[in-house]
Backbone as a ProteinNet text record, in pm:
[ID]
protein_1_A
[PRIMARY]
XXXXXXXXXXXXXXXXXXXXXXXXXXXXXXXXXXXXXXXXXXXXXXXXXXXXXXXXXXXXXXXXXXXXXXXXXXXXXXXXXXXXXXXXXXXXXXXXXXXXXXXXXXXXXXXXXXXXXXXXXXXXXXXXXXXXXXXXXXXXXXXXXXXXXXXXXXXXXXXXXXXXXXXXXXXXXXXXXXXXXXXXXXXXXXXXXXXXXXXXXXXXXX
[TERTIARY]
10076.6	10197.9	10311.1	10425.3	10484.9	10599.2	10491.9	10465.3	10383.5	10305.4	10183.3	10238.1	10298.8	10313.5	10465.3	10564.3	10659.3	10594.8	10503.1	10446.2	10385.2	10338.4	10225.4	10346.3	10464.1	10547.1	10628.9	10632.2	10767.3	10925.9	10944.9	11026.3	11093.3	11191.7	11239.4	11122.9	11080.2	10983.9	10866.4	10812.5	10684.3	10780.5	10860.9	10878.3	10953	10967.1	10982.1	10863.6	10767.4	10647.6	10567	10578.9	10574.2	10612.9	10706.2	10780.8	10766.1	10700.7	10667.2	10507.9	10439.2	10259	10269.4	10345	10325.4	10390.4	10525.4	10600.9	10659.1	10628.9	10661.6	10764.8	10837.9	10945.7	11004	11134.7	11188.2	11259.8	11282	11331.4	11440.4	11458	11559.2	11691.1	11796.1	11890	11946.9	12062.6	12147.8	12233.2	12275.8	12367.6	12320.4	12193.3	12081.9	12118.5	12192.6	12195.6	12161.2	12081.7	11986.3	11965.9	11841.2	11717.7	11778.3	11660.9	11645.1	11512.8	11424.1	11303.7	11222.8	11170.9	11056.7	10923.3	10786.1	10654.7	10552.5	10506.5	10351.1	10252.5	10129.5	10061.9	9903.8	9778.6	9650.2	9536.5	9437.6	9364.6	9234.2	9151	9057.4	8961	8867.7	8705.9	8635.7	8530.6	8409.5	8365.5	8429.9	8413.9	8509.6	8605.8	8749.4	8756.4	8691.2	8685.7	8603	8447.3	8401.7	8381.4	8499	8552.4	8688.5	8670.3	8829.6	8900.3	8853.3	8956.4	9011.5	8930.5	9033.3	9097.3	9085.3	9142.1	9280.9	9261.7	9409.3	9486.9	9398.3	9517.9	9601.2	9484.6	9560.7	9696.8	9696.2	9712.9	9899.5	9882.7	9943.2	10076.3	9945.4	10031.2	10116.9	10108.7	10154.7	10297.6	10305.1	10412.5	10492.2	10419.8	10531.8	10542.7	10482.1	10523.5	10677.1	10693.9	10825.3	10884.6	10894.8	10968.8	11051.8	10967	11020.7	11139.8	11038.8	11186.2	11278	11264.6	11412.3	11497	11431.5	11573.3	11553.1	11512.7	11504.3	11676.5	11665	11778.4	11853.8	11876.4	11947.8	11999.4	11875.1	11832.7	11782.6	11798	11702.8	11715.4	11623.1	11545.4	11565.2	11584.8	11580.9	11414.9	11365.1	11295.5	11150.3	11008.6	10914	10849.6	10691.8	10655.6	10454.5	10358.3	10211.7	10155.1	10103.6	10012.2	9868.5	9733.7	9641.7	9557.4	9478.4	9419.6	9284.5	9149.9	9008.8	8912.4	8835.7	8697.2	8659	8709.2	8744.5	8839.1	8864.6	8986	9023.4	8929.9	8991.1	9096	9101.8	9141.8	9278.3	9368.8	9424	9549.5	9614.5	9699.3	9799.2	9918.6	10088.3	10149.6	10214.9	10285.8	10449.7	10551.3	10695.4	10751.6	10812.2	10880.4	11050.9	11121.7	11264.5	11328.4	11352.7	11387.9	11531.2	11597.2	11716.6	11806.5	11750.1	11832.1	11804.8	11847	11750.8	11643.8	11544.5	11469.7	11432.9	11417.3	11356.5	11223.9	11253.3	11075.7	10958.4	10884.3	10736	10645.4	10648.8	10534.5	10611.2	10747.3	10787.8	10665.3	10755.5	10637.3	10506.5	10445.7	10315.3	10272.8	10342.2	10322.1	10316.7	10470.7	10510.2	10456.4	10392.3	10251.8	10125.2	10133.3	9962.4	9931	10084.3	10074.5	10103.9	10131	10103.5	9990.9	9927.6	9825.3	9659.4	9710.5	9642.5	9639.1	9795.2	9811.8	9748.4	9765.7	9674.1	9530.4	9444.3	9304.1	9280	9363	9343	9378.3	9478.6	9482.7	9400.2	9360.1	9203.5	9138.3	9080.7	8952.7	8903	8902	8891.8	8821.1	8791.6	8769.2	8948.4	8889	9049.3	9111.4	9265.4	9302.9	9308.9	9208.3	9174.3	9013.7	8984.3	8822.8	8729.8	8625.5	8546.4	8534.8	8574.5	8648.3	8729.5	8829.3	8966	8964.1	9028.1	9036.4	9135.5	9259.9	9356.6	9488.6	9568.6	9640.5	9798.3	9934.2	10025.7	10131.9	10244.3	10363.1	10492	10604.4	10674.6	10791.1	10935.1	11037.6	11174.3	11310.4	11366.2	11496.8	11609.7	11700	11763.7	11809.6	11853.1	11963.8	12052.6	12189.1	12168	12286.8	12255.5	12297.9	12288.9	12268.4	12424.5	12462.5	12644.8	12676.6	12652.4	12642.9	12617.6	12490	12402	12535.7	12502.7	12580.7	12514.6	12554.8	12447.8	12589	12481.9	12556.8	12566.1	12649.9	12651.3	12557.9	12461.2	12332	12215.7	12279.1	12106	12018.5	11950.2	11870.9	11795.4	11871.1	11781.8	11872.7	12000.4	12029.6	11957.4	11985.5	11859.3	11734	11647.3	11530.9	11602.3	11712.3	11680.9	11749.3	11820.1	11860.4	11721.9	11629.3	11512	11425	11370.3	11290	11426.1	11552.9	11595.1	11554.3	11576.7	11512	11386	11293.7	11125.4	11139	11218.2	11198.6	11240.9	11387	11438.5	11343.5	11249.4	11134.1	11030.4	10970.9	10888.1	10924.2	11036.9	11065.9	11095.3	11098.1	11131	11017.1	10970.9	10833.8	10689.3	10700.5	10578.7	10544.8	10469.2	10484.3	10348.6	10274.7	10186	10196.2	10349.6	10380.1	10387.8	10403.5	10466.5	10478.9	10385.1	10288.3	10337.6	10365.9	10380.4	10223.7	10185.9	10047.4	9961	10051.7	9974.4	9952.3	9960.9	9921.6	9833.3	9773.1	9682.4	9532.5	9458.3	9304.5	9231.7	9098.5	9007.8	8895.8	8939.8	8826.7	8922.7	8872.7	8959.1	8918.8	8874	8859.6	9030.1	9098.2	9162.5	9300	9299.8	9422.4	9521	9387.2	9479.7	9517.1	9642	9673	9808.8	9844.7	9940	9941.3	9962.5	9932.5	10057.1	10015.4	10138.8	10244.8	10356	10465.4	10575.3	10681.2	10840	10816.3	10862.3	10849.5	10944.3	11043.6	11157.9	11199	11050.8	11029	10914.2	10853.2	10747.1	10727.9	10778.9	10779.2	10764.3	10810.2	10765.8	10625.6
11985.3	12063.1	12007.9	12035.1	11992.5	12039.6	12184.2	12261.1	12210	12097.8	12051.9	11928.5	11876.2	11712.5	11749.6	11804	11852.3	11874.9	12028.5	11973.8	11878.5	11744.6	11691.2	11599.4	11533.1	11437.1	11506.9	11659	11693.9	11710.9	11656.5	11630.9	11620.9	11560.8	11563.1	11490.8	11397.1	11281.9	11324.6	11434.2	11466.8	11536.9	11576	11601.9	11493.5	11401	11250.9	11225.7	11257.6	11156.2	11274.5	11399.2	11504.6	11451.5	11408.4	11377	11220.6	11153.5	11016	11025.7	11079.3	11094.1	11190.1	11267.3	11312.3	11305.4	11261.8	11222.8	11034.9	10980.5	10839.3	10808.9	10697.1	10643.1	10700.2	10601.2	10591.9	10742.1	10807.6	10928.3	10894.2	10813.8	10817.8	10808.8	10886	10885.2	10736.1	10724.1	10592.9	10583	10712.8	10690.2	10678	10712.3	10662	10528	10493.3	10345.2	10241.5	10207.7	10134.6	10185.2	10162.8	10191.4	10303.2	10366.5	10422.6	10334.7	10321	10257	10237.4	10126.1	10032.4	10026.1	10079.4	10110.5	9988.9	9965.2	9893.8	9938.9	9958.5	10043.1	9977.6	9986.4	9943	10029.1	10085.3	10157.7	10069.1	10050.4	9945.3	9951.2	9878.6	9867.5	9874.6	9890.3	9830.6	9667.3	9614.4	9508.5	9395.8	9491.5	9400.1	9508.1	9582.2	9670.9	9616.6	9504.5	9478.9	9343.8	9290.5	9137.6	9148.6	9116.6	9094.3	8984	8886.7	8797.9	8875.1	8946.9	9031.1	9036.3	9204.5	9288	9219.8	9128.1	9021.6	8991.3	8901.2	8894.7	9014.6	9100.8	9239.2	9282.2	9292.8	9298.9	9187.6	9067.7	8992.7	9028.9	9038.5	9047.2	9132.8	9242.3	9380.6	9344.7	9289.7	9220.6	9145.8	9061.2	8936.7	9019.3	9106.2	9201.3	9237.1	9331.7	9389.4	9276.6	9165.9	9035.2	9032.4	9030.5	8969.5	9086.7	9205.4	9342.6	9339.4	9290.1	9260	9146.7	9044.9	8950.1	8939.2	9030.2	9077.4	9181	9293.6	9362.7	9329.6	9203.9	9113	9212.8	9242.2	9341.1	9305.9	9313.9	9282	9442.5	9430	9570.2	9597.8	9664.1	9715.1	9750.2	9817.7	9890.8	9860.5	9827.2	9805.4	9904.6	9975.9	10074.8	10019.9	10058.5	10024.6	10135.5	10181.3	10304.4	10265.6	10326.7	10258.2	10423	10449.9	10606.1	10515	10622.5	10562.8	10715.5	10648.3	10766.6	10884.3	10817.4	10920.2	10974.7	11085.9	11156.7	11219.2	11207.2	11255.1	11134.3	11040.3	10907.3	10853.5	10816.8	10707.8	10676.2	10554	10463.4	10415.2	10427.2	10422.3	10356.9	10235.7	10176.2	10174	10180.1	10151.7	10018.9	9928.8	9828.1	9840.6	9817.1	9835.2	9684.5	9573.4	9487.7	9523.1	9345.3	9353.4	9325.8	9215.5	9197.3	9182.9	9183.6	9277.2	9132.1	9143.3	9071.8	9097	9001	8972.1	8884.9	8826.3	8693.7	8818.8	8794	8882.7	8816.6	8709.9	8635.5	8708.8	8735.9	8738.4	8912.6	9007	9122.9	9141.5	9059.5	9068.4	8985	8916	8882	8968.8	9037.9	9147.3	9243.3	9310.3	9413.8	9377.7	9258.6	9160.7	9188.1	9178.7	9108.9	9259.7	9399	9534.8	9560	9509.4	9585.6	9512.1	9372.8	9316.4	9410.2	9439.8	9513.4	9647.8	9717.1	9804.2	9857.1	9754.6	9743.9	9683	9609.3	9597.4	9675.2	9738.8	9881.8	9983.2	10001	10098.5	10066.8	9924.6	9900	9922.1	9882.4	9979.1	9871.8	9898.4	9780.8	9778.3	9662.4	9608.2	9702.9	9724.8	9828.5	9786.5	9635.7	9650	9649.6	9726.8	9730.3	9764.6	9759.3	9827.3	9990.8	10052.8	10227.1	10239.3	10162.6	10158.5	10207.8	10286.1	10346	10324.4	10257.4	10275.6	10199.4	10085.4	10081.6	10030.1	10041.6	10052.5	10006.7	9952.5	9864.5	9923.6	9986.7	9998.1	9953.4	9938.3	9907.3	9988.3	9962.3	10105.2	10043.2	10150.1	10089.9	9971.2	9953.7	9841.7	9766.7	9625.3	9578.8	9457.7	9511.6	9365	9256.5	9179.4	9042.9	8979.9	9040.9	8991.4	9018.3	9120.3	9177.1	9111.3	8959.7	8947.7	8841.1	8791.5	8746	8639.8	8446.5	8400.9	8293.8	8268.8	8183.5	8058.9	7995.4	7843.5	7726.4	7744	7668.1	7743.9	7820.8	7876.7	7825.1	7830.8	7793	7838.8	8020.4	8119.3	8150.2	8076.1	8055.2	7942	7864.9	7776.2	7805	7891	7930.2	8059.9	8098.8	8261	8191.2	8072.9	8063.1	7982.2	7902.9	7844.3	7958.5	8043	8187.8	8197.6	8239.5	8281.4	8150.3	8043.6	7955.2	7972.7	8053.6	7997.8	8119.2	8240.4	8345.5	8357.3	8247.5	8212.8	8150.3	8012	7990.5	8030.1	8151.8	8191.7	8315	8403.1	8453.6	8370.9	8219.8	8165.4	8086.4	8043.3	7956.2	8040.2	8132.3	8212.5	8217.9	8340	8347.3	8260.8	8263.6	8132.3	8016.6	7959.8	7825.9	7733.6	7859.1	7784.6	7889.9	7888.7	7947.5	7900.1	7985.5	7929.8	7894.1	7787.7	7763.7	7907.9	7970.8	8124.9	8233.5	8155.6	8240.3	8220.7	8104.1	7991.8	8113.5	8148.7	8169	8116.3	8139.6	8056.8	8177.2	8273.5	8378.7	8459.7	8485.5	8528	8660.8	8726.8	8861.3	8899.7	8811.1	8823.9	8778.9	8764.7	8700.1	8867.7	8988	9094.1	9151	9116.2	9171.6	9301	9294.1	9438.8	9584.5	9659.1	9757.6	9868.2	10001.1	10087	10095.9	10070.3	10050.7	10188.4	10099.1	10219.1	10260.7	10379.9	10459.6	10407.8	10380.1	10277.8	10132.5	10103.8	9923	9960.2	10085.4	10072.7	9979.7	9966.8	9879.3	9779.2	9675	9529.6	9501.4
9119.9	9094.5	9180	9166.5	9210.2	9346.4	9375.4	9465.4	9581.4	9539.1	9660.8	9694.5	9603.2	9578.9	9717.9	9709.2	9772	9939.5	9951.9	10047.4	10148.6	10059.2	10111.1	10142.4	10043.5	10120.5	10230.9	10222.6	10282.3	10293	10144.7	10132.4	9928.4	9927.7	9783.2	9660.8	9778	9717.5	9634	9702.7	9641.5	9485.2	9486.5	9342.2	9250.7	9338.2	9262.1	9167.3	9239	9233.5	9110	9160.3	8997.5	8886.2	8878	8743	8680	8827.1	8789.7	8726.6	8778.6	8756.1	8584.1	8574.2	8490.5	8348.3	8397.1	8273.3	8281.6	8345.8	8373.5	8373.3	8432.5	8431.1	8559.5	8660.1	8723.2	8773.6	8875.9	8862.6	8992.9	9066.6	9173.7	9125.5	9191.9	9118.5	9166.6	9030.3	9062	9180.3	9205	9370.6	9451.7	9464.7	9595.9	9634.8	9673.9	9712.2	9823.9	9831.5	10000.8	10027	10117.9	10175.4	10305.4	10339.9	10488.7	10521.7	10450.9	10533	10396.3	10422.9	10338.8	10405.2	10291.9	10388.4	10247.1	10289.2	10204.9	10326	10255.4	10280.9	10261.5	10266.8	10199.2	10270.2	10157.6	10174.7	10160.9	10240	10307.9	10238	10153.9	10084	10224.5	10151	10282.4	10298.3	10184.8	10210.1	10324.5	10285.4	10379.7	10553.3	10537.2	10697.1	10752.2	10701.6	10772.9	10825	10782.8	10803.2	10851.8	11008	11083.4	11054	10976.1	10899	10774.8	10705.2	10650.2	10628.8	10741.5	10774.7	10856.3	10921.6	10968.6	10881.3	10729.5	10638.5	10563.9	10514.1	10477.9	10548.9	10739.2	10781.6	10759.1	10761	10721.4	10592.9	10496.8	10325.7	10372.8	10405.7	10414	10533.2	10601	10647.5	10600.9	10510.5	10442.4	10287.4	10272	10147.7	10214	10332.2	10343.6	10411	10429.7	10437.5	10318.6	10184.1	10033.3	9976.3	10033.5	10015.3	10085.8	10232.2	10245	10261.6	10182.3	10125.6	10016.4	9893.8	9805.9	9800.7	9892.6	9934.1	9997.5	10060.8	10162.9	10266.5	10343	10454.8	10584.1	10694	10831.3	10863	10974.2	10993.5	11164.7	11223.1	11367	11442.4	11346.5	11359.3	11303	11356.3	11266.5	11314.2	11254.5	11283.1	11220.3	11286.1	11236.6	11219.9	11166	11162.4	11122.5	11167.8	11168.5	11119.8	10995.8	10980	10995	11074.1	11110.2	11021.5	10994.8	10948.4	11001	11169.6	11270.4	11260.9	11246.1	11196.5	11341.4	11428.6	11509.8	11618.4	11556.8	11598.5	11516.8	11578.6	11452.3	11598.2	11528.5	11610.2	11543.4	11648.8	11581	11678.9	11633.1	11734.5	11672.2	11717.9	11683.4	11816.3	11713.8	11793.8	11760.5	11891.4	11825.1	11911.5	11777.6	11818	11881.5	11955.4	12021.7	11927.7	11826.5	11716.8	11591.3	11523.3	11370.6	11311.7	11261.2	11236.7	11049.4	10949.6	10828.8	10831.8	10908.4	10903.4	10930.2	10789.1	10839.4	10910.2	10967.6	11069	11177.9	11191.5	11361.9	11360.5	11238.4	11218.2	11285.7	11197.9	11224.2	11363.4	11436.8	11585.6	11684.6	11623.2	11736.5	11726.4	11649.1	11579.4	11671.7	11640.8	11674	11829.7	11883.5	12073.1	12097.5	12039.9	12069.5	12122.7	11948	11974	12041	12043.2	12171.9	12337.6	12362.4	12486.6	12522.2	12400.4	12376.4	12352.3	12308.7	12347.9	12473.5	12518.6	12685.9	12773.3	12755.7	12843	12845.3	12743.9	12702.4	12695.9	12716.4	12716	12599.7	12465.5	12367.3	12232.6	12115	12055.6	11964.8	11961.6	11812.7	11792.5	11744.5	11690.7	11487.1	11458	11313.8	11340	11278.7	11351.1	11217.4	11230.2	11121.9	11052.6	11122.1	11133.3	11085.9	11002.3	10990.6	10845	10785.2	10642.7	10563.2	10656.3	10611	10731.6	10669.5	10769.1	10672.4	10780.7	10707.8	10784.2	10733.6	10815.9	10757.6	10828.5	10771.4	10874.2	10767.1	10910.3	10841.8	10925.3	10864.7	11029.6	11001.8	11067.5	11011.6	10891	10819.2	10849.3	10863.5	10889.5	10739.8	10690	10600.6	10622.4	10517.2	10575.7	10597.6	10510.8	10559.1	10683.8	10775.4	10918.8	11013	10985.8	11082.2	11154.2	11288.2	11356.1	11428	11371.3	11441.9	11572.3	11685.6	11780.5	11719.1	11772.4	11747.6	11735.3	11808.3	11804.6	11764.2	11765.3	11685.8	11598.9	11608.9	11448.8	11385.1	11378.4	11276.5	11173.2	11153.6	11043.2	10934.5	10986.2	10905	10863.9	10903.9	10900.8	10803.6	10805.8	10732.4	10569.8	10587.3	10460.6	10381	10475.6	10414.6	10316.7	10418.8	10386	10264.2	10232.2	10111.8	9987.9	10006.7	9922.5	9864.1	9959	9968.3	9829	9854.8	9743.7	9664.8	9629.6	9480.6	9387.5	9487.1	9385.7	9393.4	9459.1	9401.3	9271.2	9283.9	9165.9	9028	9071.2	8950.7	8867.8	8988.4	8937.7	8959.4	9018.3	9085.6	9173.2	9263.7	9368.2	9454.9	9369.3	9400.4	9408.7	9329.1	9346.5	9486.2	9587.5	9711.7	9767.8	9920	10044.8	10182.4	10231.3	10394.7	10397.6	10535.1	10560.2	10618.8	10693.3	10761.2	10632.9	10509.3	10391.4	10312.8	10336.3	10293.9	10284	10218.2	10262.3	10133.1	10180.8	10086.8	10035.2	10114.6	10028.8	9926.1	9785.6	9704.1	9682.2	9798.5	9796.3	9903.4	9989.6	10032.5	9981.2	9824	9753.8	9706.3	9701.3	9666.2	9795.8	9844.7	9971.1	9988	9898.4	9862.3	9866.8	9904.4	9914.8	9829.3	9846.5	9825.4	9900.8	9764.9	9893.6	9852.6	9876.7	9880.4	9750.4	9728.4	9581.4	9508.6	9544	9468	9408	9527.7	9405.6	9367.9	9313.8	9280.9	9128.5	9046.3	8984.8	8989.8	9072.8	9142.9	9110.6
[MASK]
++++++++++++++++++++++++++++++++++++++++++++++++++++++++++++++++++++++++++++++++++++++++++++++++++++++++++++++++++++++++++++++++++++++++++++++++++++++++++++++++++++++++++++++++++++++++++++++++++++++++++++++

């Protein structure tokens, strides 16, 4: 109903998502215009929870997924966020990073995620925070500047790198997105080729 669906998001969404499950088609309005925050999401087999190569690439996709949304939206982000749900319910793990200056590359993502939550099983003594327990894990980022905004120094050279990454995604929308792989995307088990998860309710179409 669309009484529960309301509840369970909290918000307008769950009766988005009423009218999407039940009568189909797009329901956000047209003035909605840009983002507040972009999430992909993946709900774990037993087969990929009990392989930490994986669970790394999953881990991965789900980063360079909200990479493609935002220079897709010609977007950088302030803000990244991990959420980790375990079997243990009485358990689960959330990290938020707030860069200095807005970031699009999903490798920088998934580094600055990675070297968290490294710090964090070493402070606790603890196992992995991707572990075999894991049911469910999720990346989102939010705090948006677009890309006309961004501001680079004179020598930098993350302009070059951010107009490359826009190249890398003109041809893969044109030729496919398999045509052409960074190497940190490379795997050889093709249980790890579906790496996508649920994402923003608004590209759900994609």
């Amino acid at each position: 109903s669309p009484e529960k669906l309301q509840l369970v998001f909290k918000s307008l969404v769950g009766l988005q998502w009423h009218y999407r499950l039940n009568f189909g088609g797009e329901m956000d309005l047209r003035e909605q215009v840009g983002y507040k925050t972009m999430q992909a999401m993946r709900t774990l087999s037993a087969t990929q929870r009990a392989s930490p190569e994986s669970l790394d690439a999953i881990f991965l996709g789900l980063c360079l997924r909200l990479e493609g949304r935002m220079v897709k939206q010609q977007v950088y982000c302030r803000v990244v966020v991990f959420t980790a749900r375990y079997y243990d319910i009485s358990y689960q793990y959330e990290t938020q990073v707030r860069f200095p200056t807005p970031v699009q590359d999903g490798i920088e993502l998934y580094q600055t995620l990675g070297q968290r939550m490294e710090q964090f099983a070493r402070s606790q003594t603890c196992d992995p925070v991707l572990n075999s327990n894991m049911r469910r894990m999720g990346v989102g980022v939010s705090d948006f500047v677009p890309a006309e905004m961004i501001q680079y120094q004179l020598f930098d050279t993350q302009q070059r790198r951010d107009k490359l990454r826009k190249v890398l995604y003109e041809i893969k929308d044109e030729f496919g997105k398999e045509k052409i792989v960074r190497a940190t995307e490379l795997r050889s088990d093709p249980l790890l080729k579906d790496v996508i998860g649920f994402g923003s309710i608004r590209d759900i179409d994609e």
